[in-house]
N, C-alpha and C positions, 0 to 999 in steps of 0.2 A: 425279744431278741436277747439271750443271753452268752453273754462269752465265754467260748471255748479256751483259747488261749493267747497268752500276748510272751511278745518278743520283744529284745532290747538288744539292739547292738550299738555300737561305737565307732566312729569312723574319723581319722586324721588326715585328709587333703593339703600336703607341701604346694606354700607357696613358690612359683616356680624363680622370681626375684626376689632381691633384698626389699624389704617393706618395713616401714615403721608411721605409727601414730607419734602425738605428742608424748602418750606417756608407757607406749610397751612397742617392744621392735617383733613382728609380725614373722612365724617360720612355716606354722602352719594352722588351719581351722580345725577343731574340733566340732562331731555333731553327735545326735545322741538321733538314734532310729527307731522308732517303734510301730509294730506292728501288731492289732489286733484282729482277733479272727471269731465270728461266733458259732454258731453248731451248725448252720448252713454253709458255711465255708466261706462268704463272703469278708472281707478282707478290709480294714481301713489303716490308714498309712500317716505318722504323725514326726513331725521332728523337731527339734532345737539346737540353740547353739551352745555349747557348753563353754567356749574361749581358747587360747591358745594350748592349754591343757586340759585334763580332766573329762574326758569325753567318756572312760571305763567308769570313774565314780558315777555320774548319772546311767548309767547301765545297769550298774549293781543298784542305786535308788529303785529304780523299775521295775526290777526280776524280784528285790527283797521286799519293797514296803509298800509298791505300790499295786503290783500285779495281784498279789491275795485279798487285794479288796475287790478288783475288778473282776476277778475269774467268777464264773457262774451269777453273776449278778446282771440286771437287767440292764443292756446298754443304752437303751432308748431314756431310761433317767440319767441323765448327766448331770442336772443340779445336784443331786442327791451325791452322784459317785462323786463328783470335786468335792465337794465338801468332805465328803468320809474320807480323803488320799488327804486332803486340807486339815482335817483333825488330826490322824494319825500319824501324819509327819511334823506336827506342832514339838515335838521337844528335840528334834534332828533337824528341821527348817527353818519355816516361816520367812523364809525369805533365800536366796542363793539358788546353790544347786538343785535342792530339792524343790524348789517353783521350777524349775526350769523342766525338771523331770514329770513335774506333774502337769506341765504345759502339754508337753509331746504326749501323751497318755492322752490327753482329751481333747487335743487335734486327732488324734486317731480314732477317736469315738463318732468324730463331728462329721471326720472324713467316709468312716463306716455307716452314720446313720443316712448323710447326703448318698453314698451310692446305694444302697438299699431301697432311697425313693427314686433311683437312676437322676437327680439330679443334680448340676454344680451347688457349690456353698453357699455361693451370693443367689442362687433363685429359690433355694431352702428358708435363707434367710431374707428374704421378700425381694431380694431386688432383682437386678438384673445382666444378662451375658452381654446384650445387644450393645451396650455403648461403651466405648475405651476408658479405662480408666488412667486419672494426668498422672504421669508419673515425672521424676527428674532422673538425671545423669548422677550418681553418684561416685564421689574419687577423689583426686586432687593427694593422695599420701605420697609420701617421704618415701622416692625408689633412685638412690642414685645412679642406679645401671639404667636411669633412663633419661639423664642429662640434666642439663642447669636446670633448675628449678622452676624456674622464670617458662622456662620451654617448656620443661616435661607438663608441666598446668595446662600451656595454650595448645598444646599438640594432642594432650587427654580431651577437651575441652572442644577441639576442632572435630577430632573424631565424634563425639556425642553430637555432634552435632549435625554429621553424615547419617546420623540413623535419626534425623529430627527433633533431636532435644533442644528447649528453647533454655529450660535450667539446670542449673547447676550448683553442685554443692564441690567443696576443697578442704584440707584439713590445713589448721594452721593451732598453733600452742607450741611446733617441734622444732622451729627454730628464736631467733631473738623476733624481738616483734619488727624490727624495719627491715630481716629478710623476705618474713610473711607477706608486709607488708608490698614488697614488691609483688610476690605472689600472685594477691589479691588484685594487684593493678596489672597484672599480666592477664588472668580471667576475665576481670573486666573487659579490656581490651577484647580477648577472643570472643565472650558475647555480643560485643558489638551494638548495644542498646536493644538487640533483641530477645532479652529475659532477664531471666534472675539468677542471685549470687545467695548462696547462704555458705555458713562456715562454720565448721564444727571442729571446738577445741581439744574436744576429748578430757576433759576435766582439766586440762593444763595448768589454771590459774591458781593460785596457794588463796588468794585473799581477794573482795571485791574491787579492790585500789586497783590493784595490779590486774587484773579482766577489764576493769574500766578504762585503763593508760592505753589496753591493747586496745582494746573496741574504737576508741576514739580516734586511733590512729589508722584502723582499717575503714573508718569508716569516714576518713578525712579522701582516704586513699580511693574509697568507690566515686567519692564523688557524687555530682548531681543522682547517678545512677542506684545510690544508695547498696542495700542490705537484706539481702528475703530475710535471715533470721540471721542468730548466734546461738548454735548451740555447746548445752554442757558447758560455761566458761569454766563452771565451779567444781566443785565435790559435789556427788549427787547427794550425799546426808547434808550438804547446805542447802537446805530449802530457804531458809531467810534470808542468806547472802543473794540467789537466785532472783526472790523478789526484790531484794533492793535493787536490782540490779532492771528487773523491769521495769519498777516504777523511776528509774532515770534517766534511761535510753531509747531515744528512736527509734533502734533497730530491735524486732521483737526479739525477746528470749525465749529461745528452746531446748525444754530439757524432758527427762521421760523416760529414755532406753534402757536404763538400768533401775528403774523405782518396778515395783511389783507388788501386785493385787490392787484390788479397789481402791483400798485403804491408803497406801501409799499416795495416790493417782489423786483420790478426797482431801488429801494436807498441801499437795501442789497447787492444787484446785483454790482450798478456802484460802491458801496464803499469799494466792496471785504472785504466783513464784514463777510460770509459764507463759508466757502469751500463744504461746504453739507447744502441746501436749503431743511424745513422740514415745507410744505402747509398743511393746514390742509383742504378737502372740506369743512368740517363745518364750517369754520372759516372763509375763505378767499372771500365766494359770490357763494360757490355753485361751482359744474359742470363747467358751463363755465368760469367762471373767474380762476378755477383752471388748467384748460387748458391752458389759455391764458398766466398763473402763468409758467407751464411746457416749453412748448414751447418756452418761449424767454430763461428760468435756459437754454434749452439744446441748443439754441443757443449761450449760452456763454461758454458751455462745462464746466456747474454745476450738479452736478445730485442733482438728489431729491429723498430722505426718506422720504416719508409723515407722518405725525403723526394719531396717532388715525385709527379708524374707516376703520377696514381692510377691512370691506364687501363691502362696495363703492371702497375703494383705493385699491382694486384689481383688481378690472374691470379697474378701470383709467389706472395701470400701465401695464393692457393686451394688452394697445393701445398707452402709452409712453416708448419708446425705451431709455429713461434717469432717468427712476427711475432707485433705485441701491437695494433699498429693503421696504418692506413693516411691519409696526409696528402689534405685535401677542401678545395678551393677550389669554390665557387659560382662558374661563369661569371661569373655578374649583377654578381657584387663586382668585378671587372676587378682582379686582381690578379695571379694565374695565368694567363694567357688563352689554352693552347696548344688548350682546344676550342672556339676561335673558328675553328681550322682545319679541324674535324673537322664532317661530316654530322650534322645534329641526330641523327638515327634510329640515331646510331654515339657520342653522349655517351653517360657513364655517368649510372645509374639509380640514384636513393638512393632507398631504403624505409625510414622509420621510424630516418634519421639508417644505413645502413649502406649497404653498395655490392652491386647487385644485377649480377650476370657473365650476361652473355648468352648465347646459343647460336652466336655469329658464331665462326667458325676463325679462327687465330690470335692478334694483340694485341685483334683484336675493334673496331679503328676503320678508317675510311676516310676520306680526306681530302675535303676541300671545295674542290675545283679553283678555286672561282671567287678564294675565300678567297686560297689559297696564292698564288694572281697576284696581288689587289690587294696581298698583302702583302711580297711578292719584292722582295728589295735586292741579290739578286747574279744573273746570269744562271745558266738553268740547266746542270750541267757534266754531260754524258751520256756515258760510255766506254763502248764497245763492244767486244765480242769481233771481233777481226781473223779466226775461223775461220767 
């Protein structure tokens, strides 16, 4: 199978509310598109999140450094072509943008080689469409156009809970810690002893004292009911404050969504920094590196919650027996909005709060051309094979 040619585009999705985390106010998503094609004409389809900017610079990553390694070269070796995008972007990378770009490059390979054997990703990679995979309610940010605070959690939280959601996650870091606080005793409340609560700070905390005063205070606040996790309290370059922070708290820690490649993922690992390891595909190298991410978490008997991007990380976790659950954004909330891009007929299907996998080959979505154009901020970059 050798590739013809691939494509990069960019694309900016406005939030349609005022939105903020603990530590950046939310106006719109950037993603980064890529399409590969190889001399049969068959098509694989790959993406990532770039963040509130910079959707054009990983487009250019694509079309300049990374497309001339992929053109004419054999698609079916993926170890080999990550690595060679992986070498060649070592004095411009190793980490950032350029992972992020070389993520979406080999989801598109992954996506290419699954429809070529007409099958989804999770039956390629041994497992299976037949059973739901858990997923949670994700949300709970900083929208003052959508009332007290207190409210806007248990009215998110009520909803999630009309499409079957038993869990749920909330962001807290963005106010003082005894408004969160209320927050958290507002969620509680609306689950109603029937699930779970995690809470992700978004790097909030400057130092482990100060994560520690808030934790103990949210989690005086849960009550009997307790705490699924906490994640990110710290910097994600504090891996040691992270452990310390596991090894003195009841509530597990979780961190993960911003660390990339093995390597990274091996220092969280040996320094018991995580109690729940949370990869991102987009972020980490794609497909196979997240793999490779999985497989060692479950041989140390870590599970992984993956962040983001449930249309790929469902198929992943139809085929990892150590995921524990998978991240769910409701379009309707406009908070995630990357399946504003995607054919209604090609969203995922939640049954009874869980994710139902379809019978489509490969990632199992298709884009929404008209979508991708209204939403296009960088021209599209198409590289061809010169043979």
């Amino acid at each position: 199978m050798q590739i013809s040619d691939v494509t990069a585009r960019a694309v900016a999705i406005p939030l349609k509310l005022s939105t903020r985390m603990s530590t950046r106010t939310l106006a719109e998503r950037h993603f980064l598109l890529v399409e590969v094609r190889d001399g049969d004409g068959a098509s694989g389809i790959g993406y990532s999140y770039a963040g509130t900017v910079g959707g054009g610079l990983l487009a250019d990553a694509v079309a300049e450094v990374l497309a001339p390694i992929v053109l004419d070269a054999d698609g079916d070796d993926l170890p080999e072509l990550w690595r060679r995008m992986y070498q060649e972007s070592l004095l411009i990378g190793r980490r950032g943008a350029m992972l992020r770009a070389i993520s979406a490059v080999d989801i598109a390979l992954w996506d290419l080689r699954a429809k070529r054997s007409g099958q989804p990703l999770a039956r390629l990679l041994g497992g299976t469409t037949a059973r739901p995979v858990p997923a949670y309610a994700s949300g709970g940010y900083y929208r003052p156009d959508a009332g007290p605070p207190t409210a806007a959690v248990a009215d998110e939280i009520a909803a999630a809970r009309e499409l079957g959601f038993a869990d749920h996650k909330i962001k807290v870091g963005g106010l003082s810690v005894a408004e969160d606080a209320q927050r958290v005793a507002a969620a509680i409340e609306a689950i109603g002893g029937r699930g779970r609560l995690a809470l992700d700070a978004n790097n909030a905390y400057a130092t482990v004292a100060e994560a520690l005063r808030a934790l103990r205070e949210f989690e005086r606040t849960a009550g009997v009911d307790g705490l699924w996790w906490f994640e990110e309290p710290l910097s994600p370059e504090n891996v040691g404050g992270h452990a310390e922070l596991a090894a003195t708290v009841e509530t597990p820690i979780a961190t993960g969504e911003i660390h990339q490649t093995r390597w990274d993922f091996a220092r969280l690992i040996e320094s018991r920094a995580a109690d729940i390891l949370q990869p991102d595909v987009g972020v980490v190298g794609g497909v196979g590196e997240y793999l490779r991410i999985a497989h060692t978490a479950e041989s140390f008997d870590v599970p992984v919650a993956p962040h983001w991007h449930a249309n790929i990380h469902a198929q992943l976790a139809a085929a990892l027996p150590g995921t524990l659950t998978i991240e769910y954004f409701a379009l309707v909330n406009d908070i995630y909005n990357f399946e504003a891009l995607v054919t209604e007929e090609t969203r995922l299907r939640i049954e009874d709060g869980a994710i139902a996998l379809s019978e489509r080959p490969g990632i199992g979505i298709e884009l929404d051309e008209d979508a991708v154009q209204r939403y296009a901020v960088s021209r599209e970059r198409v590289v061809e094979s010169a043979t």
